[in-house]
C-alpha positions in Angstrom: -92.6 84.4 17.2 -96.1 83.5 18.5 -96.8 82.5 22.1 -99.1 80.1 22.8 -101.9 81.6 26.0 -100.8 79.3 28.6 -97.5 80.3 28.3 -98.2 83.9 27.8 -100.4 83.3 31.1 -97.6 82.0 33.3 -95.6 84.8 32.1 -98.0 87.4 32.9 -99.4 85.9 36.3 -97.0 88.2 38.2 -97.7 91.0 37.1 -101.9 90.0 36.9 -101.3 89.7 41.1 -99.5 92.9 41.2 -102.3 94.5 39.8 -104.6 92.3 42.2 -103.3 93.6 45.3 -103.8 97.4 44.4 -107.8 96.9 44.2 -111.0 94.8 44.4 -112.8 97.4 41.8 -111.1 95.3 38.8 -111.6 92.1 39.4 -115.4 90.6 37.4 -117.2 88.1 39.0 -119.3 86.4 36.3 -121.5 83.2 36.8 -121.3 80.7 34.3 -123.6 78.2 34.6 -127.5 78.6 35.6 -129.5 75.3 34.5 -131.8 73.8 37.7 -129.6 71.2 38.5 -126.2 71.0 40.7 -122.9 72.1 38.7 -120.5 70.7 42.0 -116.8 70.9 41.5 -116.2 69.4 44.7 -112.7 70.8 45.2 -110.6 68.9 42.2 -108.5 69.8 39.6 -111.3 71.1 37.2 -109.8 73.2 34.8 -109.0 71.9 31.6 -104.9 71.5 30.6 -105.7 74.9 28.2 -107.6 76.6 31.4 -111.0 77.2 28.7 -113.1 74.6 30.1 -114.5 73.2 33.5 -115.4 70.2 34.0 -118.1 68.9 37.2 -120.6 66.4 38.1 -124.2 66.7 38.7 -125.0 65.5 42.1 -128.4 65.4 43.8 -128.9 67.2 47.5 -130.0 63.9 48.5 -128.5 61.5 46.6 -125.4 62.7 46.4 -122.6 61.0 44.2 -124.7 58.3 43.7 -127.6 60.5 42.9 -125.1 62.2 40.2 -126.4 61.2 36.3 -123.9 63.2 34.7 -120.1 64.6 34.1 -120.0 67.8 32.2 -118.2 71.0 31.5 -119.3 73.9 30.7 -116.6 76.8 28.3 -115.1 79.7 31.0 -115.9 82.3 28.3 -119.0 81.1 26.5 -121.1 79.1 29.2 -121.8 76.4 26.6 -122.1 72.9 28.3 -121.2 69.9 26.7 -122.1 65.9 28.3 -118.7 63.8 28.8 -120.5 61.3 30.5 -123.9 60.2 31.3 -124.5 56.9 33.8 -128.0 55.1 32.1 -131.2 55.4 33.9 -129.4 56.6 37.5 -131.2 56.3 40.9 -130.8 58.3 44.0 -128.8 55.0 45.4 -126.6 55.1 42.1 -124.4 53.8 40.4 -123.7 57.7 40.1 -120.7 59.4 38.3 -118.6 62.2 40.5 -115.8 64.1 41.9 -114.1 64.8 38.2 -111.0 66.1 37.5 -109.0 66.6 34.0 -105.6 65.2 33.6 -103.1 68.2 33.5 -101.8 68.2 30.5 -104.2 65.8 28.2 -108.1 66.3 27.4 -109.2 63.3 29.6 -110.9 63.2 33.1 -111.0 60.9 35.4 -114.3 60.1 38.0 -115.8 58.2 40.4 -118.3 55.5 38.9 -120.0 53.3 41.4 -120.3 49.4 41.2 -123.0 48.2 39.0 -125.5 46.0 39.6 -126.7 48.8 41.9 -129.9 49.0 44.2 -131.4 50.7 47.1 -130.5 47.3 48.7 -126.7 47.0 47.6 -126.5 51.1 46.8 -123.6 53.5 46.2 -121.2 53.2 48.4 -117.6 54.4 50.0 -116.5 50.4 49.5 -118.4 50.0 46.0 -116.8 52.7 43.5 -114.1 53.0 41.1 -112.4 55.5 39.3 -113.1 55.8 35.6 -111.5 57.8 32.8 -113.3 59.4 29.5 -111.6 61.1 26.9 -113.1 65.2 25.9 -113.0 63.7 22.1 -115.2 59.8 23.3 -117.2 60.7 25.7 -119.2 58.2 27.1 -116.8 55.8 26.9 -115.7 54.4 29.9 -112.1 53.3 31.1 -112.1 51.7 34.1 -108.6 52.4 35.9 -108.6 50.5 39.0 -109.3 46.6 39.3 -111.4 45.4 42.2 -111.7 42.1 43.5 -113.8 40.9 46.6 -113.5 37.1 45.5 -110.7 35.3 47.5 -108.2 34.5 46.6 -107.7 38.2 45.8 -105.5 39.8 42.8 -101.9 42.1 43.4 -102.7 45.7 41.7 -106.6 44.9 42.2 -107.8 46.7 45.1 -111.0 45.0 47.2 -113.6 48.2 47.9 -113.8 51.9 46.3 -111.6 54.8 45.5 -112.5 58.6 45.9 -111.6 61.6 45.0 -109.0 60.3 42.1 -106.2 63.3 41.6 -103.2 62.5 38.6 -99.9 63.7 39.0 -99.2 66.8 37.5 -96.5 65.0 35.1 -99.8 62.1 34.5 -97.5 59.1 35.5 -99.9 58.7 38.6 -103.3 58.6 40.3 -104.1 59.0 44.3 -107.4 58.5 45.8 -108.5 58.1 49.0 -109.9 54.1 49.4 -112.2 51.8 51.6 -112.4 48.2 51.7 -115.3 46.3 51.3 -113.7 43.2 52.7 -112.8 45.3 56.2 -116.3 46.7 55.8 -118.1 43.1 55.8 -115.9 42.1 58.8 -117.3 45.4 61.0 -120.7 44.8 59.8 -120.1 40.9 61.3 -118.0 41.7 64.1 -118.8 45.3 65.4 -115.2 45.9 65.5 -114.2 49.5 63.3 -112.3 48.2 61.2 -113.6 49.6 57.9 -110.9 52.2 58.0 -109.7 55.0 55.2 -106.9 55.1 54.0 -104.8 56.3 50.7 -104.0 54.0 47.4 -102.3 55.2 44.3 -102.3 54.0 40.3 -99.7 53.7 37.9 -100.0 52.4 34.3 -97.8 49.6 35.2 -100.1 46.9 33.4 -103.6 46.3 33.1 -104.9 44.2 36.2 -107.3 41.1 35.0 -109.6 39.9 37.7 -112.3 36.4 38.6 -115.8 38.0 37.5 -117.7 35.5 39.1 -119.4 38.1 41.8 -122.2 39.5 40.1 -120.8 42.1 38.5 -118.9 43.1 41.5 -115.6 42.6 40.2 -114.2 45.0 37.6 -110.8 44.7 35.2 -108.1 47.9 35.7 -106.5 49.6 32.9 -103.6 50.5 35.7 -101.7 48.8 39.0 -103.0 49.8 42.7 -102.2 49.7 45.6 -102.5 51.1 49.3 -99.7 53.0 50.6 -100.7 54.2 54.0 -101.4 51.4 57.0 -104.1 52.4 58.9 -104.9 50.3 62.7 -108.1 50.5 64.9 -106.2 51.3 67.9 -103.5 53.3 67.9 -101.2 53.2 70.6 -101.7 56.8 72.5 -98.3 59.1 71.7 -97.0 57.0 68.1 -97.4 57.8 64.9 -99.9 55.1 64.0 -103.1 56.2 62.3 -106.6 54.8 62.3 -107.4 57.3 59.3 -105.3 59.1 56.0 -107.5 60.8 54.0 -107.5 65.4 52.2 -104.5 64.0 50.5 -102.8 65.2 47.2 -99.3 65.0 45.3 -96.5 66.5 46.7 -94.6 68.9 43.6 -95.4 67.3 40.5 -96.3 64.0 42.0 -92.8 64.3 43.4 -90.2 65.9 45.6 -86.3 66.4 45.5 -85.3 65.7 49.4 -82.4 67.0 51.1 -79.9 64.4 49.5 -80.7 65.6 45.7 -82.9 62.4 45.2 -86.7 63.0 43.2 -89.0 61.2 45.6 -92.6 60.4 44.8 -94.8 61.4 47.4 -98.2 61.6 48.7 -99.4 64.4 51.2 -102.3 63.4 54.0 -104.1 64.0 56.9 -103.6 61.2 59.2 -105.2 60.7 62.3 -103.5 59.8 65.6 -104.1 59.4 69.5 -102.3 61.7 71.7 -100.8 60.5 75.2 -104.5 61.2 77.0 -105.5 59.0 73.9 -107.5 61.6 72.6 -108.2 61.9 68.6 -105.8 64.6 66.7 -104.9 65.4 62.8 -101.5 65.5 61.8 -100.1 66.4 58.5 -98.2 63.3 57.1 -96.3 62.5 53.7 -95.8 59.2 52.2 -92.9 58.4 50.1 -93.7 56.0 47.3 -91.4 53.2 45.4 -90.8 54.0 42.0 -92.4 50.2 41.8 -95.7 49.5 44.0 -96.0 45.9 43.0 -93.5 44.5 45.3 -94.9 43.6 48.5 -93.9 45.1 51.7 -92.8 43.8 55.1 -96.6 44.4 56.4 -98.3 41.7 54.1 -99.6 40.9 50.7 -100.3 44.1 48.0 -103.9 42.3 48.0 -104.4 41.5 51.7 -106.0 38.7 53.3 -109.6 37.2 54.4 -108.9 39.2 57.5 -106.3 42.3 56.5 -106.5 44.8 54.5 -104.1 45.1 51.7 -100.4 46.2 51.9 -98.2 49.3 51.1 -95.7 48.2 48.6 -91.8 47.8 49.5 -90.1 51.1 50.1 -92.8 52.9 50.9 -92.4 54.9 54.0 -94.5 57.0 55.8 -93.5 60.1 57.6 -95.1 62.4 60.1 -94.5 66.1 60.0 -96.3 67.8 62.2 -96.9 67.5 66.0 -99.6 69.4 67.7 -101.5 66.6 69.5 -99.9 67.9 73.1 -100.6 71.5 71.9 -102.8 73.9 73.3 -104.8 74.0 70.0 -104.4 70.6 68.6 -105.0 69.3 65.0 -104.6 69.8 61.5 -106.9 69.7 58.8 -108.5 70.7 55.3 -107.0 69.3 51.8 -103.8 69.6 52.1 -101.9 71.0 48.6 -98.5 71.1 47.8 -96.9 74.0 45.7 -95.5 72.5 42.0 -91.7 73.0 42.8 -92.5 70.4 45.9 -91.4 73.2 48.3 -94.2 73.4 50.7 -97.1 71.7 51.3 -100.3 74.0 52.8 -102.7 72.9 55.6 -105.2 74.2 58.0 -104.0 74.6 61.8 -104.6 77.0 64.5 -102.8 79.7 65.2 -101.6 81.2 69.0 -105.1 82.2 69.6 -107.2 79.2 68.4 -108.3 80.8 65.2 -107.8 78.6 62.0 -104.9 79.7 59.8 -103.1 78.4 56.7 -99.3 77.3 57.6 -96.8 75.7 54.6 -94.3 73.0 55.8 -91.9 71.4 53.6 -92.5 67.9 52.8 -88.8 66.7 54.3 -90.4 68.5 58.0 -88.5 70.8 59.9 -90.3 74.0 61.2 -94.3 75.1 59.8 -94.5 78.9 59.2 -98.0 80.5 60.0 -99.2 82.3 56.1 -102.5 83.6 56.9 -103.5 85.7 60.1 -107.2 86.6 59.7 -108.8 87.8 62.3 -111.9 85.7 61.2 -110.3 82.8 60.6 -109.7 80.6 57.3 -112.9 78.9 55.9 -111.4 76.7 53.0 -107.8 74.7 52.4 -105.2 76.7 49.8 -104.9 76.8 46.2 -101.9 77.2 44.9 -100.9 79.9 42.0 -99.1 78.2 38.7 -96.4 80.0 39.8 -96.0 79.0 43.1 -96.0 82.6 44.4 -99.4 82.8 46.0 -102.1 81.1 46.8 -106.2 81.9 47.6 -108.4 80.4 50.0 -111.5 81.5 51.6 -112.4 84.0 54.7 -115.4 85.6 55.6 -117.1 83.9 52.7 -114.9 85.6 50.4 -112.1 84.8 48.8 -108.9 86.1 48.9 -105.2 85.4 47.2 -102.0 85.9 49.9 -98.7 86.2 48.3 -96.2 84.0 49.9 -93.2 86.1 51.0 -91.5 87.9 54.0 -93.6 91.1 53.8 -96.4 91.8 56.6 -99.6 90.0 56.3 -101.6 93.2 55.7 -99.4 93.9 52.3 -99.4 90.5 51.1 -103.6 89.6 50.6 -106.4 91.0 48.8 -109.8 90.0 48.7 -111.1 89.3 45.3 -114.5 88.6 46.4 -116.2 90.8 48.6 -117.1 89.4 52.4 -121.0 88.3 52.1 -123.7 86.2 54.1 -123.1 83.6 51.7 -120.5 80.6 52.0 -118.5 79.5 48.8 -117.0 76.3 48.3 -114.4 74.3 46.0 -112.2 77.4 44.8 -109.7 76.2 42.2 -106.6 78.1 40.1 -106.5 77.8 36.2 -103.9 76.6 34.8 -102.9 80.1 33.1 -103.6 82.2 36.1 -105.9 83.8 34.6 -109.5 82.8 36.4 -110.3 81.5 39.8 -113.6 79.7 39.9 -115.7 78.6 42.7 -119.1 77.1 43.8 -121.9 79.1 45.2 -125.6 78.1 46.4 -128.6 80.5 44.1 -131.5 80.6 44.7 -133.7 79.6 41.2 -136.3 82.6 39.9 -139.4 82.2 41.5 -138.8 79.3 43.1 -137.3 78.4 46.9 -135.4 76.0 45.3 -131.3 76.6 45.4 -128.7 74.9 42.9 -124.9 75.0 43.2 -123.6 77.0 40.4 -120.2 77.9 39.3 -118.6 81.3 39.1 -115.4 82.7 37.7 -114.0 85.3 38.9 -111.2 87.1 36.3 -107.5 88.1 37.8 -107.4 91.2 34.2 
């Protein structure tokens, strides 16, 4: 009987990391891209559902997103690039196409777009994107998922600004972004009051969302049903667990969680942002529990907010904080927080006993954190998670290095798999088959001063 690679990968990936923790002398660091232009991965899910493809956008140093003409991906083993999207005669100001991710199982991505009509008046903006999806075999056919609406009265499952940093569900049922609102912004540009506040939506293919296109453009129809799920408030009272900010979000498990009572839970991880008793700023790590059904409202106010809100988590959705450092000697928690498949544990970025930044897992029903890393150095980058579960890499001392996640000392569980340089790295991400970990780095283009962001892979056999 043949097995297929990924599954063959998944079976294998143990004993690949066994063999990664005896040596750095096997592991082959190649670079896979070299054109004079940005190849920016920007810390998604970029690995196609068979791991033989990366997909990335091609963002200016100064315009970025909106300076970004392009999605494309490039083959892990032959470094040919193919266009999946290309945005007609982009500025710097936009409209811009970015921050691309594929779905995990199909060949589709999904990406920012910004608003069009688009100017270095009315330009790219937080509050003036969407999220868009192409298919690998149609590219350069757009398909807008989120609805937006800045026209009163305003439309349930339309949301009013822009989403960010779209990430599906590992089973595809779901998208969660990070969002501002456009309405919120106008009112702080009128006021001076902050009120133009981030916080975290979600999409579900619930319906497509039909919207008043009487705003120049402005207005755009949604394959999908949004909504926000997190409240956010300008003030919040010193010592609660109100937020002004939710944002380094991502699924906990496979977009969900089996709690302590046996019941599967959708759930989104965050970063939230609170004021402690001396009403000082501090990141905590939250979770929001989602509704099977997000277009009911909630006891806050209308899915679609008001001329003077901003729109409403759905019924049953409840948000829950899970960790409390903000009266701690080292306060705060940060970097995208990532949740292991199984819905066990969700990593973040905290500091350890002496101040130094380390990874620490929680699970998403609370309880106790447990410290992972213990670098001297400290931990540059969030956590990616193995396919199985059973490690994870990050970055330290501009290298990277996979930790195995179990009850042996810290000095037998990592390995570096880069070696410690001058250099930083940035947006590390796990294929699917455990086979390849890829990453950004900064070179420097022959015979010129000149430096693009280029993407490397390095090989776990």
């Amino acid at each position: 009987m043949k097995m297929t690679r990924s599954i063959l990968g998944v079976l294998l990936l143990p004993m690949l990391l066994i063999g990664c923790l005896q040596t750095e002398k096997q592991f082959k660091m190649i670079q896979i891209t070299s054109g004079s232009y940005n190849h920016d991965l920007d810390n998604n899910d970029n690995f196609s559902p068979d791991s033989k493809w990366l997909v990335y956008d091609t963002r200016t140093a100064t315009g970025g997103i909106g300076g970004s003409p392009s999605i494309e991906k490039v083959n892990v083993e032959t470094s040919v690039i193919e266009e999946l999207f290309v945005v007609k005669k982009n500025q710097l100001y936009g409209p811009g196409a970015g921050a691309v991710s594929y779905h995990p199982a199909e060949n589709r991505v999904i990406f920012i777009h910004g608003v069009e009509p688009c100017s270095e008046k009315n330009p790219y903006q937080q509050w003036r994107r969407t999220g868009v999806i192409v298919e690998d075999n149609d590219p350069n056919i757009p398909i807008f998922m989120d609805a937006r609406d800045i026209t009163f009265p305003y439309t349930p499952g339309a949301l009013r600004g822009g989403t960010h940093r779209h990430e599906w569900s590992k089973d595809g049922k779901w998208v969660g972004y990070t969002y501002n609102d456009a309405i919120m912004k106008a009112i702080e540009d009128s006021t001076g009051q902050k009120v133009n506040l981030r916080t975290i939506g979600v999409s579900t293919k619930l319906h497509p969302v039909l919207v008043d296109h009487s705003c120049e453009g402005e207005n755009i129809n949604g394959e999908w049903f949004s909504a926000v799920v997190v409240k956010v408030v300008t003030n919040p009272v010193p010592g609660s667990d109100e937020i002004s900010n939710a944002a380094s979000d991502s699924w906990v498990g496979t977009g969900s969680y089996v709690t302590k009572t046996g019941k599967r839970q959708v759930a989104r991880a965050f970063i939230g942002k609170v004021r402690s008793l001396a009403n000082q700023p501090v990141d905590e790590l939250f979770v929001v529990d989602i509704p099977d059904s997000i277009n009911q409202p909630g006891e806050f106010g209308p899915l679609e907010g008001t001329l003077k809100t901003f729109p409403m988590p759905p019924k049953g959705t409840i948000q829950r904080r899970l960790t409390y450092t903000a009266e701690s000697a080292h306060p705060g928690c940060g970097g995208v927080v990532r949740s292991s498949s199984d819905g066990k544990w969700i990593t973040y970025l905290a500091s350890d006993a002496k101040g130094v930044q380390q990874i620490f897992i929680i699970s998403p029903d609370g309880g106790s954190s447990r410290q992972i890393s213990a670098h001297s150095a400290g931990v540059q980058s969030c956590a990616r998670w193995s396919p199985d579960n059973q490690s994870i890499c990050y970055q330290t001392e501009n290298s990277i290095v996979v930790c195995k996640i179990s009850d042996e000392p810290f000095e037998k569980r990592f390995q570096r798999i880069t070696p410690v340089s001058k250099e930083e790295l940035s947006n590390i991400v796990w294929s699917p088959d455990g086979r390849n970990i890829a990453f950004n780095k900064l070179v420097k283009a022959e015979g010129s001063k000149e430096v693009w962001k280029q993407i490397f892979v390095v090989k776990l056999h």
